[in-house]
N, CA, C and O atoms as a Tripos MOL2 file, in Angstrom:
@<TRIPOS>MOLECULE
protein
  276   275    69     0     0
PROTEIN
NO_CHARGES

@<TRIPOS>ATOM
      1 N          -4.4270   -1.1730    0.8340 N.3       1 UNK1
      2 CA         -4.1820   -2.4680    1.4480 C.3       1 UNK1
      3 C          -4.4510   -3.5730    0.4400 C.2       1 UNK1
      4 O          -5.2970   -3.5350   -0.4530 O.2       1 UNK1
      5 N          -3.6260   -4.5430    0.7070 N.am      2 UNK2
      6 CA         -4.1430   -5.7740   -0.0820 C.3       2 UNK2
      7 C          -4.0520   -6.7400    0.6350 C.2       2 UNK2
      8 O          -3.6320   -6.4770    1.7620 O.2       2 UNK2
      9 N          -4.3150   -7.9360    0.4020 N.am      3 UNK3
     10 CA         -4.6810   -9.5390    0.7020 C.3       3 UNK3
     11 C          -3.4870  -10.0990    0.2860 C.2       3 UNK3
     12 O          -3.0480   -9.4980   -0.6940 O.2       3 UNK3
     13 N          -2.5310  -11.3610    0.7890 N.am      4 UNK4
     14 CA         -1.7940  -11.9040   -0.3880 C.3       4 UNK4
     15 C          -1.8950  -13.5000    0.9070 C.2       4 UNK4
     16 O          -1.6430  -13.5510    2.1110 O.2       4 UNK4
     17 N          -2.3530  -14.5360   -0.0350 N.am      5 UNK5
     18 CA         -2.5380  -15.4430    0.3400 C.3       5 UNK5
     19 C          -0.8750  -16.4850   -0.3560 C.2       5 UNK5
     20 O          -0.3060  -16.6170   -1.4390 O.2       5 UNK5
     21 N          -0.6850  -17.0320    1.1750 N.am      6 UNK6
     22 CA          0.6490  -17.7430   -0.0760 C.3       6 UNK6
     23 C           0.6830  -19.7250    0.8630 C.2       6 UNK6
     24 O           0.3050  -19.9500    2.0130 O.2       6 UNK6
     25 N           0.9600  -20.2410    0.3700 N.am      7 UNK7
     26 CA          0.2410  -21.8940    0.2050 C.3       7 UNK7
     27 C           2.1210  -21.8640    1.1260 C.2       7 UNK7
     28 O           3.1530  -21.4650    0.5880 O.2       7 UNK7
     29 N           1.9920  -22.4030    2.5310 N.am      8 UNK8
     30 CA          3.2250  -23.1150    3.2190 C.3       8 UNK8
     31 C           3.3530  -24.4560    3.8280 C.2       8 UNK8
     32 O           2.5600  -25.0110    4.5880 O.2       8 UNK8
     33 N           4.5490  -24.9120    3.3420 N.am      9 UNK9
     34 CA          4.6800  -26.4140    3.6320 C.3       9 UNK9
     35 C           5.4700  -26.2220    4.8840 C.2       9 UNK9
     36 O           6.1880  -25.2540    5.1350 O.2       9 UNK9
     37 N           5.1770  -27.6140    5.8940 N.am     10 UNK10
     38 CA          6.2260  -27.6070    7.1790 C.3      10 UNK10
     39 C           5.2650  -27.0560    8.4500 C.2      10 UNK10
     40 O           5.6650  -27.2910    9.5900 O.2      10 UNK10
     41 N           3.9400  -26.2910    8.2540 N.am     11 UNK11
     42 CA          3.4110  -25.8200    9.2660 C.3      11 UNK11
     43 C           2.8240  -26.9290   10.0820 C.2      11 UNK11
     44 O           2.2390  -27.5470    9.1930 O.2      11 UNK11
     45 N           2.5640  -27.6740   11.3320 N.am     12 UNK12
     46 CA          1.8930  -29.1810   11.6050 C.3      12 UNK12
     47 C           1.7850  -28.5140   12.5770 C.2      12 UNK12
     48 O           1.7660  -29.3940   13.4370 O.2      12 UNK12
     49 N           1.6390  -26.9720   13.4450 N.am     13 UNK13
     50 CA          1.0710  -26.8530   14.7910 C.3      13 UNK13
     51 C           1.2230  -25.7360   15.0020 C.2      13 UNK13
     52 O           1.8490  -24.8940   14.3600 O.2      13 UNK13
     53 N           0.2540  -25.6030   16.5760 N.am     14 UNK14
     54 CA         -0.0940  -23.5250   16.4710 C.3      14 UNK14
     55 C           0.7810  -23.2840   16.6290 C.2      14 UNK14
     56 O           1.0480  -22.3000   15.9390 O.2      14 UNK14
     57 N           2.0260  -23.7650   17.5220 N.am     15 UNK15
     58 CA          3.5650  -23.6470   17.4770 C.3      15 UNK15
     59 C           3.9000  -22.8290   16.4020 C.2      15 UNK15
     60 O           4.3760  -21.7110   16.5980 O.2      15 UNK15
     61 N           3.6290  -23.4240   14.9030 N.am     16 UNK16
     62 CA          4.2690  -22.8980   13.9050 C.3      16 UNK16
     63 C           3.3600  -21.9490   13.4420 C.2      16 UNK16
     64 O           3.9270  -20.8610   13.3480 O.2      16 UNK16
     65 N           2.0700  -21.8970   13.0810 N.am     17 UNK17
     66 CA          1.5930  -20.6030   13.3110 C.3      17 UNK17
     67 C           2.1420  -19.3330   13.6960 C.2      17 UNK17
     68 O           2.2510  -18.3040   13.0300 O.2      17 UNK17
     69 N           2.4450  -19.5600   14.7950 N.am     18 UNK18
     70 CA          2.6530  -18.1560   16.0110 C.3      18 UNK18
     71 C           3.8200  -17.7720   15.4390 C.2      18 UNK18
     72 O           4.0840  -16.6300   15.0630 O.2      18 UNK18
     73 N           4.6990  -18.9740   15.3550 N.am     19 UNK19
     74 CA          6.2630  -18.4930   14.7320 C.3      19 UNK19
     75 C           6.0100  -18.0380   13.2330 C.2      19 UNK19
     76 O           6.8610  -17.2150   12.8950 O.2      19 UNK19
     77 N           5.4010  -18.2300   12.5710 N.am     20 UNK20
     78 CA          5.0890  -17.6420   11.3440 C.3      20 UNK20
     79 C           4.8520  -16.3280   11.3860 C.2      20 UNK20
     80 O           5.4320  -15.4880   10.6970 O.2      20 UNK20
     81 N           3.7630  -16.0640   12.4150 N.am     21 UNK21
     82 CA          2.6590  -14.6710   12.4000 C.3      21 UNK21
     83 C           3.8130  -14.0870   12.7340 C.2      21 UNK21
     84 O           4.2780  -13.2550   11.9560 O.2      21 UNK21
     85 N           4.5320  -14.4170   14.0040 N.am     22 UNK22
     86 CA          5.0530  -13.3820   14.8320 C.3      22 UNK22
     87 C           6.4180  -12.7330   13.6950 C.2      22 UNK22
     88 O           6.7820  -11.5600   13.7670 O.2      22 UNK22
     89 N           7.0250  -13.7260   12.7080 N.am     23 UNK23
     90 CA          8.1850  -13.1730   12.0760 C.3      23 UNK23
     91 C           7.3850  -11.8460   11.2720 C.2      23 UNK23
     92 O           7.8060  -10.6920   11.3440 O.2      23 UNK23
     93 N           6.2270  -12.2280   10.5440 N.am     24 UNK24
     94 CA          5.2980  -11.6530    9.3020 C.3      24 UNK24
     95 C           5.5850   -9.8670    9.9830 C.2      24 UNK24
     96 O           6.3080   -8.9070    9.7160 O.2      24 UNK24
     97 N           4.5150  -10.2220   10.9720 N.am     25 UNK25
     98 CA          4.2680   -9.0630   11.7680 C.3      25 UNK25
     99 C           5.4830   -8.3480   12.2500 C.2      25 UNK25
    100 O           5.5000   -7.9100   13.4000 O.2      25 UNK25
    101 N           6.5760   -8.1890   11.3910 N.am     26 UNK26
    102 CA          8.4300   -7.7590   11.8390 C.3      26 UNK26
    103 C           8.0550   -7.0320   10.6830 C.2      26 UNK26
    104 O           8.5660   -5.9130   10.7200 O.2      26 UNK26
    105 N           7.3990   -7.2100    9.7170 N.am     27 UNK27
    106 CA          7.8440   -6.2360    8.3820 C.3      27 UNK27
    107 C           7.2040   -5.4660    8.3190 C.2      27 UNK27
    108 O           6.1480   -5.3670    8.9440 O.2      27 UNK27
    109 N           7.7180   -4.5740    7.4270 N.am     28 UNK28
    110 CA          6.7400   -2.7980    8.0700 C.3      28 UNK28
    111 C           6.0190   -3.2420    6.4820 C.2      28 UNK28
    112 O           6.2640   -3.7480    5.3870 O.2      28 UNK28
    113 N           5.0200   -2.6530    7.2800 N.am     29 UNK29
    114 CA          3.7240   -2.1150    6.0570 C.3      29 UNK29
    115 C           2.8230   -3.7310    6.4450 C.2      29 UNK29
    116 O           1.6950   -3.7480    5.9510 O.2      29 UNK29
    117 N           3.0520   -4.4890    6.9170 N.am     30 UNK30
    118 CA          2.1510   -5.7550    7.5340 C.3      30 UNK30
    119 C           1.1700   -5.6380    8.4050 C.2      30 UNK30
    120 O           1.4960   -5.8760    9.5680 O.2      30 UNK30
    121 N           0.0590   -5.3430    8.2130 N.am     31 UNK31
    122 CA         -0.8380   -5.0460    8.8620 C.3      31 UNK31
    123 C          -1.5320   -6.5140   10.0270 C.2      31 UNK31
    124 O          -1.7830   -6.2220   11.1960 O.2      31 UNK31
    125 N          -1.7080   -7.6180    9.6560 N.am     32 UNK32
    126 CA         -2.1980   -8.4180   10.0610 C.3      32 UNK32
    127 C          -1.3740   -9.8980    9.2510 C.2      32 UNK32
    128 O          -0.6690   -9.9360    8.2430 O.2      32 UNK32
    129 N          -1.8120  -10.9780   10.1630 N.am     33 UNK33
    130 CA         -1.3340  -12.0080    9.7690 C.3      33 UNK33
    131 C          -2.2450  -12.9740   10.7010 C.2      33 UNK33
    132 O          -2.5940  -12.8500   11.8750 O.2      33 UNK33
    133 N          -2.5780  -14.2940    9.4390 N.am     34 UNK34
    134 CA         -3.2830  -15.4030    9.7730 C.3      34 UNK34
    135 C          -2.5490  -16.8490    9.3380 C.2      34 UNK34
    136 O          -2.3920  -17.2280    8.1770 O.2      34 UNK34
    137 N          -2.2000  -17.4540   10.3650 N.am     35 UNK35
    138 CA         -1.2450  -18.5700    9.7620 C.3      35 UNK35
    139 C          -2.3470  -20.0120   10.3850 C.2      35 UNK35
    140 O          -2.8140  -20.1630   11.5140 O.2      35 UNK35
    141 N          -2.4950  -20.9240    9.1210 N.am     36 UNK36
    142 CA         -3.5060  -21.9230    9.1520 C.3      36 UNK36
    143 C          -2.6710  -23.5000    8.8940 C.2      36 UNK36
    144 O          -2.5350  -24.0390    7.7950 O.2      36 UNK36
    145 N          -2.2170  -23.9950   10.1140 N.am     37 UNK37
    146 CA         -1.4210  -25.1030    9.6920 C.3      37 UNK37
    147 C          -2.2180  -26.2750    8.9600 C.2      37 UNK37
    148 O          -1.7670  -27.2390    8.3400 O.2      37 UNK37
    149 N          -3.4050  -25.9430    9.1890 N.am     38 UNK38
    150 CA         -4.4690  -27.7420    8.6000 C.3      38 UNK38
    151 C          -4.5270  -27.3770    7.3470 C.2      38 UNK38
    152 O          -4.6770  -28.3760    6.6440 O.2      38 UNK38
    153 N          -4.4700  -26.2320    6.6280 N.am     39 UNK39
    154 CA         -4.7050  -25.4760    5.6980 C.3      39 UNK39
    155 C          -3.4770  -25.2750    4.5440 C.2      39 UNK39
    156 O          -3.5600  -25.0960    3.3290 O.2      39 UNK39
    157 N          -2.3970  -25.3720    5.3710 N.am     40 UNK40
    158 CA         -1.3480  -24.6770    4.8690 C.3      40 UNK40
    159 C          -1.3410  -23.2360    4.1600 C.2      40 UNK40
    160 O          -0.5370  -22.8490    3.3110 O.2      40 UNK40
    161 N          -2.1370  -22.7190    4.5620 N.am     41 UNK41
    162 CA         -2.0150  -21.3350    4.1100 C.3      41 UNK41
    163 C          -1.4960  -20.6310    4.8900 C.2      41 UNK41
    164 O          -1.2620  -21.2300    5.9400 O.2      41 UNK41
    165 N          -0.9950  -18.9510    4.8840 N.am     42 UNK42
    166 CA         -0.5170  -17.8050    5.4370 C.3      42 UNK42
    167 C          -1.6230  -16.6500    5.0550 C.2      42 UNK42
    168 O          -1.6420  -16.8360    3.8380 O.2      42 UNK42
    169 N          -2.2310  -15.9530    5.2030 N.am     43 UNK43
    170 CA         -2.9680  -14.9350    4.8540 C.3      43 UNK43
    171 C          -2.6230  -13.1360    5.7280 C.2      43 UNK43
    172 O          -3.0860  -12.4950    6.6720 O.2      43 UNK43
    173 N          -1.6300  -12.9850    4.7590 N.am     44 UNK44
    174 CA         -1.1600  -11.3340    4.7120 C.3      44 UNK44
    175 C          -1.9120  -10.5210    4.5210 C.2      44 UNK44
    176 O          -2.3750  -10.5650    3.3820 O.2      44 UNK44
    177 N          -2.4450   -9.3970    5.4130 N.am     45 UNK45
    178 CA         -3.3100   -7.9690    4.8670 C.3      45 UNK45
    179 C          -1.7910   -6.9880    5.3780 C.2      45 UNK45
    180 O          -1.1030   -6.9590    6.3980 O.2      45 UNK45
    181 N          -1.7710   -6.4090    4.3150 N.am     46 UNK46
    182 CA         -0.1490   -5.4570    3.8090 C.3      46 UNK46
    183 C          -0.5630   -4.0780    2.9320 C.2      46 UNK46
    184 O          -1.2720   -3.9880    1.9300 O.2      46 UNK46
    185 N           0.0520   -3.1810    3.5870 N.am     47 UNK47
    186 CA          0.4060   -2.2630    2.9920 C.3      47 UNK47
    187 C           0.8140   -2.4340    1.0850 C.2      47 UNK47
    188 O           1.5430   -3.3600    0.7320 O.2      47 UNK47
    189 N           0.2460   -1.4460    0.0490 N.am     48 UNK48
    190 CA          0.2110   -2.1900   -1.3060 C.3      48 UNK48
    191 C           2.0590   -2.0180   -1.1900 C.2      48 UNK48
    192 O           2.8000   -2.9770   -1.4060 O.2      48 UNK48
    193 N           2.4090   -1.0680   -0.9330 N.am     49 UNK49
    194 CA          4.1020   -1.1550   -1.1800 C.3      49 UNK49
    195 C           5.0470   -2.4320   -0.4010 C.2      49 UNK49
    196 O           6.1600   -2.5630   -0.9110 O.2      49 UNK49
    197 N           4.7770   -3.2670    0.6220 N.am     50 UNK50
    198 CA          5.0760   -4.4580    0.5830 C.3      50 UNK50
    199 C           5.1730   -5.6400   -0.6710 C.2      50 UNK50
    200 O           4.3160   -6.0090   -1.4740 O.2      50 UNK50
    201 N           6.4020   -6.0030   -0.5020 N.am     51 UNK51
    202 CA          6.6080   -6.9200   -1.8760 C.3      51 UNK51
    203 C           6.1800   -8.3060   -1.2610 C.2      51 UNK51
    204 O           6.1940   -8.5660   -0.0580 O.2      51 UNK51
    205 N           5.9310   -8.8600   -1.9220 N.am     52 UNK52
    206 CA          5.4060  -10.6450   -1.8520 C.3      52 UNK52
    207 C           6.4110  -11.1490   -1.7900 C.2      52 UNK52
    208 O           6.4610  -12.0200   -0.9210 O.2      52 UNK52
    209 N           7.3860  -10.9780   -2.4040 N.am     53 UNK53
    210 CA          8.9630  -11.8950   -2.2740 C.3      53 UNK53
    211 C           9.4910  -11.3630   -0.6360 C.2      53 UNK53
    212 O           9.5450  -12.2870    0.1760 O.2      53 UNK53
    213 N           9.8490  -10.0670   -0.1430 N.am     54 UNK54
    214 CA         10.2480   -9.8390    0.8710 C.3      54 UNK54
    215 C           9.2510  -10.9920    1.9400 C.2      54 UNK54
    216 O           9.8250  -11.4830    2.9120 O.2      54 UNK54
    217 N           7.9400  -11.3100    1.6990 N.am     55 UNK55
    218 CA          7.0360  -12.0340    2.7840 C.3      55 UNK55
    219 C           7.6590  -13.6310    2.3870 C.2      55 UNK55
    220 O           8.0690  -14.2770    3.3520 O.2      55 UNK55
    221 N           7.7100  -14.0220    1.5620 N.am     56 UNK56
    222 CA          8.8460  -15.8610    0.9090 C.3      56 UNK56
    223 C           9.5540  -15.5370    1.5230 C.2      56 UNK56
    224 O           9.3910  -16.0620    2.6250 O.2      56 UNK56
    225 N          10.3920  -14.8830    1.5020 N.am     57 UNK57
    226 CA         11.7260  -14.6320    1.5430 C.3      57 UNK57
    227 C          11.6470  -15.1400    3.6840 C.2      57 UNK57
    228 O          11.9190  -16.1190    4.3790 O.2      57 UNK57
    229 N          11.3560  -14.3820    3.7910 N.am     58 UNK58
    230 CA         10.9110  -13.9130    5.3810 C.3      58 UNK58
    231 C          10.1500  -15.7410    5.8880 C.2      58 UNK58
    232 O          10.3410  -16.0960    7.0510 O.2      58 UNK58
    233 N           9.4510  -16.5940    5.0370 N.am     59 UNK59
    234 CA          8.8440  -17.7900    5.9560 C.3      59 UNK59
    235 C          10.0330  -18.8210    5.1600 C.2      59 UNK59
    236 O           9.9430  -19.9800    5.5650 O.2      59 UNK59
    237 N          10.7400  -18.6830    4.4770 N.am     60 UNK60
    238 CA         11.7260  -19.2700    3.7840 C.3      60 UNK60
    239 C          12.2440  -19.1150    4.9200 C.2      60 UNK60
    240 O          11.7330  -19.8300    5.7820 O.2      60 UNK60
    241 N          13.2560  -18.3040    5.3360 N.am     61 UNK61
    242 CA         14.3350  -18.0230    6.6580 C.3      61 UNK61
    243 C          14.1960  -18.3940    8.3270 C.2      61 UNK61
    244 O          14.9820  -18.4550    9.2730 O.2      61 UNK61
    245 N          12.6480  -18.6160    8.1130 N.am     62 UNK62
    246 CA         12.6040  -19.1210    9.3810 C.3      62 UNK62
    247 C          12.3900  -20.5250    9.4480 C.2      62 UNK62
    248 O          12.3120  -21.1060   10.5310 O.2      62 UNK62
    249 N          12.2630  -21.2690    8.0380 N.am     63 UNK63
    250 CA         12.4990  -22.8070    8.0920 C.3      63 UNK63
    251 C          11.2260  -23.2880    7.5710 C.2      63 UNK63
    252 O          10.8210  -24.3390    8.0680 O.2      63 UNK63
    253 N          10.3670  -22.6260    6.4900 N.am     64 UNK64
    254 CA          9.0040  -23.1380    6.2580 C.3      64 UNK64
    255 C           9.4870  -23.3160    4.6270 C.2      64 UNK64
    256 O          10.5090  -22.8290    4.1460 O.2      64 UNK64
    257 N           8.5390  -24.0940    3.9530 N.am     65 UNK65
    258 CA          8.8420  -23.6000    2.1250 C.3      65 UNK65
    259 C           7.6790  -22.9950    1.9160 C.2      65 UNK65
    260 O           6.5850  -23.0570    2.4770 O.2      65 UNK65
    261 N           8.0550  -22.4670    1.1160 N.am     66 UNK66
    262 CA          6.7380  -21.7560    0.1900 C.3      66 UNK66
    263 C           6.8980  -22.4860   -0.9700 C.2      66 UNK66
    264 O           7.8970  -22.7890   -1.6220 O.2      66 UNK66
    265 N           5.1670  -22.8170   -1.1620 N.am     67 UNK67
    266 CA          4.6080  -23.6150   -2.0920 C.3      67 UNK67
    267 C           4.3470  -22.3510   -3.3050 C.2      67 UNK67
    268 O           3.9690  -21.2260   -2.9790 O.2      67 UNK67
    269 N           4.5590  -22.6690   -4.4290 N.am     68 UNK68
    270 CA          3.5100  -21.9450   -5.7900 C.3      68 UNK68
    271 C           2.8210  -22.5190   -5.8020 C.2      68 UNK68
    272 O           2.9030  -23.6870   -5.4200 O.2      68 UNK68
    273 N           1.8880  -22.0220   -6.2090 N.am     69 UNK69
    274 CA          0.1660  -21.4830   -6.0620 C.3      69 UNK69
    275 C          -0.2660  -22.3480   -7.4560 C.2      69 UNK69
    276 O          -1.4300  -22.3320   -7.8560 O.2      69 UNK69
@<TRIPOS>BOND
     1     1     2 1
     2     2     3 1
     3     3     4 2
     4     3     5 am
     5     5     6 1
     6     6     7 1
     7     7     8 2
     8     7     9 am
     9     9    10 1
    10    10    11 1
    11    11    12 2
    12    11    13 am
    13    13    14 1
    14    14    15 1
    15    15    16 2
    16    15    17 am
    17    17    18 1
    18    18    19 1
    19    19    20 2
    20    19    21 am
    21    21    22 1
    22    22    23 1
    23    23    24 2
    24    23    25 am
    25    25    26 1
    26    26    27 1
    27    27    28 2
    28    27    29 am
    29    29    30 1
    30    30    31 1
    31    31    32 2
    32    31    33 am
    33    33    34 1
    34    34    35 1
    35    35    36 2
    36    35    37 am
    37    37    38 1
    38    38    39 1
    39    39    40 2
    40    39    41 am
    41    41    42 1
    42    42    43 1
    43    43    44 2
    44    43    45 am
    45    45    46 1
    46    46    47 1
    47    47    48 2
    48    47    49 am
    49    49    50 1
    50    50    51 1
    51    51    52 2
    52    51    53 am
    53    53    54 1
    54    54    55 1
    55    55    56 2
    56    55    57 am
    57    57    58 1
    58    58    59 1
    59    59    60 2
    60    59    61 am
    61    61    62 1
    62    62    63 1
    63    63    64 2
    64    63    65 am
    65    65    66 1
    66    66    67 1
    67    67    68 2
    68    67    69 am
    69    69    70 1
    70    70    71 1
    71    71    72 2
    72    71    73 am
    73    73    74 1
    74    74    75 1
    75    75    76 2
    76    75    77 am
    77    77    78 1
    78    78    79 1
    79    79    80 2
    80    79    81 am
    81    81    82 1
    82    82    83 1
    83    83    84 2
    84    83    85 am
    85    85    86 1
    86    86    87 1
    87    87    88 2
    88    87    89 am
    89    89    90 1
    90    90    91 1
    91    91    92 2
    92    91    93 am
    93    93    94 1
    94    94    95 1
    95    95    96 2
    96    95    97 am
    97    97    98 1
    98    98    99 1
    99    99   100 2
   100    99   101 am
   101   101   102 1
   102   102   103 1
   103   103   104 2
   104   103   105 am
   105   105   106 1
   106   106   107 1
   107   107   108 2
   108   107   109 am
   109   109   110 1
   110   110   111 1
   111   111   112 2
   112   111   113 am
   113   113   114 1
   114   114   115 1
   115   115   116 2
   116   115   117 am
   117   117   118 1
   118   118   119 1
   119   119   120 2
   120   119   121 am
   121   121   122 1
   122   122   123 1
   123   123   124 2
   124   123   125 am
   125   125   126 1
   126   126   127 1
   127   127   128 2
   128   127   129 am
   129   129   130 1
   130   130   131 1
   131   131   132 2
   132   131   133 am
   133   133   134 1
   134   134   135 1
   135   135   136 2
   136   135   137 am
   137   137   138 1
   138   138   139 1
   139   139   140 2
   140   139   141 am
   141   141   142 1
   142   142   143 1
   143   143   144 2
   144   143   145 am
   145   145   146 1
   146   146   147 1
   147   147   148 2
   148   147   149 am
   149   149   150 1
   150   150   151 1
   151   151   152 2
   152   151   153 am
   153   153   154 1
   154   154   155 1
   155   155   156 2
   156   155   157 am
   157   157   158 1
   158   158   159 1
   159   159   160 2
   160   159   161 am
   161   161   162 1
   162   162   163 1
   163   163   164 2
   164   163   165 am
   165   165   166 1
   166   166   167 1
   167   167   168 2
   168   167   169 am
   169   169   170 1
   170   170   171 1
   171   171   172 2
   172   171   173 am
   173   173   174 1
   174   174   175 1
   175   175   176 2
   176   175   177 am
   177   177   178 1
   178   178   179 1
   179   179   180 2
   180   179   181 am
   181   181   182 1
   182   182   183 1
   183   183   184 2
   184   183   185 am
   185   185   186 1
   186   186   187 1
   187   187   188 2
   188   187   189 am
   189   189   190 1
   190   190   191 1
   191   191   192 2
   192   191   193 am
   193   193   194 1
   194   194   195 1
   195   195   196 2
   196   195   197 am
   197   197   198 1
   198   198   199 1
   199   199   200 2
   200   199   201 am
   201   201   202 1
   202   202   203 1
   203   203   204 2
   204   203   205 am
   205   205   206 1
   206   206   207 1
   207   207   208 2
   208   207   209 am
   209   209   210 1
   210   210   211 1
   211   211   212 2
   212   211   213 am
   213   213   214 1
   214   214   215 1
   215   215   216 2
   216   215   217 am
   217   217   218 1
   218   218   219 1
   219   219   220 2
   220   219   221 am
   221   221   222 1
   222   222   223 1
   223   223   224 2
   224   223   225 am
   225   225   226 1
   226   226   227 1
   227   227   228 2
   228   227   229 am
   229   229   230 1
   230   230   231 1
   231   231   232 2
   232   231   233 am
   233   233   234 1
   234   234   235 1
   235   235   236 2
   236   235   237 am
   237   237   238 1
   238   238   239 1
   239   239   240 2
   240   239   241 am
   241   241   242 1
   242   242   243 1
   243   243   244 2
   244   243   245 am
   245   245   246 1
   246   246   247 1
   247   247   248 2
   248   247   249 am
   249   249   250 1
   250   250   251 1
   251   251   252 2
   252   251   253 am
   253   253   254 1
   254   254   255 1
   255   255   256 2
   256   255   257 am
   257   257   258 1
   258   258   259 1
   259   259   260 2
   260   259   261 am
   261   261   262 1
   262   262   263 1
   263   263   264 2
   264   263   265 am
   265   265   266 1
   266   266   267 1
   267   267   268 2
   268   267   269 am
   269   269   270 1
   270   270   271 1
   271   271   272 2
   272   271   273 am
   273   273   274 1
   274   274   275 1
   275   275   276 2
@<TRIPOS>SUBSTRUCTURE
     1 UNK1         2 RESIDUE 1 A UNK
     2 UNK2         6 RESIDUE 1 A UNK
     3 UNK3        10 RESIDUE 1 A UNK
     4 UNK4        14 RESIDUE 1 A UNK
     5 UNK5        18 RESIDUE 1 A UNK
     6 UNK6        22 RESIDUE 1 A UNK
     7 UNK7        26 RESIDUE 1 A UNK
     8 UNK8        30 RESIDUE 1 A UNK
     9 UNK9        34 RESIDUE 1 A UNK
    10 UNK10       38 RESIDUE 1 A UNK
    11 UNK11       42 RESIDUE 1 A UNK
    12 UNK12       46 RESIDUE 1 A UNK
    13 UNK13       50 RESIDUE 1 A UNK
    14 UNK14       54 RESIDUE 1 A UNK
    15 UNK15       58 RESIDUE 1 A UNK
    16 UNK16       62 RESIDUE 1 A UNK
    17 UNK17       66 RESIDUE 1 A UNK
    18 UNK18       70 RESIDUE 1 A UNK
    19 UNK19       74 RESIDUE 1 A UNK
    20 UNK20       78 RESIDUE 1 A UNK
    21 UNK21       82 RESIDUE 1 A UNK
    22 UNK22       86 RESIDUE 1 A UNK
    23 UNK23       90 RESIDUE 1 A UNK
    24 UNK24       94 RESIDUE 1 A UNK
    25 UNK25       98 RESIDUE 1 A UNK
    26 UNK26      102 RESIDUE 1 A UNK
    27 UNK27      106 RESIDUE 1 A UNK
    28 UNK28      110 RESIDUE 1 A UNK
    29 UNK29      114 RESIDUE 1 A UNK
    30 UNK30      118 RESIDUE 1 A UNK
    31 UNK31      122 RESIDUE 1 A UNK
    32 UNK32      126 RESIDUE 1 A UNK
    33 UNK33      130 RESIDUE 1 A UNK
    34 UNK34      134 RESIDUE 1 A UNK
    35 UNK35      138 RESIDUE 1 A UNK
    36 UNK36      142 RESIDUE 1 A UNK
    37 UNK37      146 RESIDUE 1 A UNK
    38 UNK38      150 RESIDUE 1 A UNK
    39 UNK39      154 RESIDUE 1 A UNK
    40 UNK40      158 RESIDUE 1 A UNK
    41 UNK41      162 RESIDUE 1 A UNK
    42 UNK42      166 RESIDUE 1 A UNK
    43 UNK43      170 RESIDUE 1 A UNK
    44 UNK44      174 RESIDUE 1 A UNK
    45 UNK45      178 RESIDUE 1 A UNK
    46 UNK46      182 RESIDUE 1 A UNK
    47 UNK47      186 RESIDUE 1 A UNK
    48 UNK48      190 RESIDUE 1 A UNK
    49 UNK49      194 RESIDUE 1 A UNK
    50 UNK50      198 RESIDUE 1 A UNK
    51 UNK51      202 RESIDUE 1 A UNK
    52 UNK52      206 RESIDUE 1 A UNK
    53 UNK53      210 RESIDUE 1 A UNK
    54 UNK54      214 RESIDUE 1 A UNK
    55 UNK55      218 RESIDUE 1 A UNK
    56 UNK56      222 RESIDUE 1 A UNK
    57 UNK57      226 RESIDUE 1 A UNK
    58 UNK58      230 RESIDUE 1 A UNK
    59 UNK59      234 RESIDUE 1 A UNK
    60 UNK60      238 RESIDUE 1 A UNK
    61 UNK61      242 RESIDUE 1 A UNK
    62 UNK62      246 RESIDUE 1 A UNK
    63 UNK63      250 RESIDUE 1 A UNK
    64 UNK64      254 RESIDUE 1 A UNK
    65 UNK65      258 RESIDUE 1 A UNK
    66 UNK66      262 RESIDUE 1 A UNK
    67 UNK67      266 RESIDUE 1 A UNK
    68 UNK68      270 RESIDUE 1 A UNK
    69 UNK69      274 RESIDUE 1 A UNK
């Protein structure tokens, strides 16, 4: 398992949270998901064979940006 913390712009409510977690939690090998709108963070615990781009890719499509770190 690993951790992958990734910095998202556009989150302003648990609204978007939930819609975050709930897409995350669609990809296999995603174990958990913590979405922090005051924070702008996302915090992934994933299977190590999950890619980090498939998880962008995935809060990209539902209308969030992903920030670099």
């Amino acid at each position: 398992m690993k951790d992958i913390i990734i910095k998202v712009e556009g989150m302003v409510c648990n609204g978007c949270e939930n819609r975050v977690q709930n897409a995350l939690k669609n990809i296999e090998g995603v174990e958990n998901v913590i979405a922090d709108h005051t924070k702008g963070i996302v915090t992934i615990t994933a299977k190590s064979e999950v890619a980090e781009s498939v998880i962008k890719e995935k809060i990209e499509d539902i209308g969030f940006e992903v920030k670099e770190n």
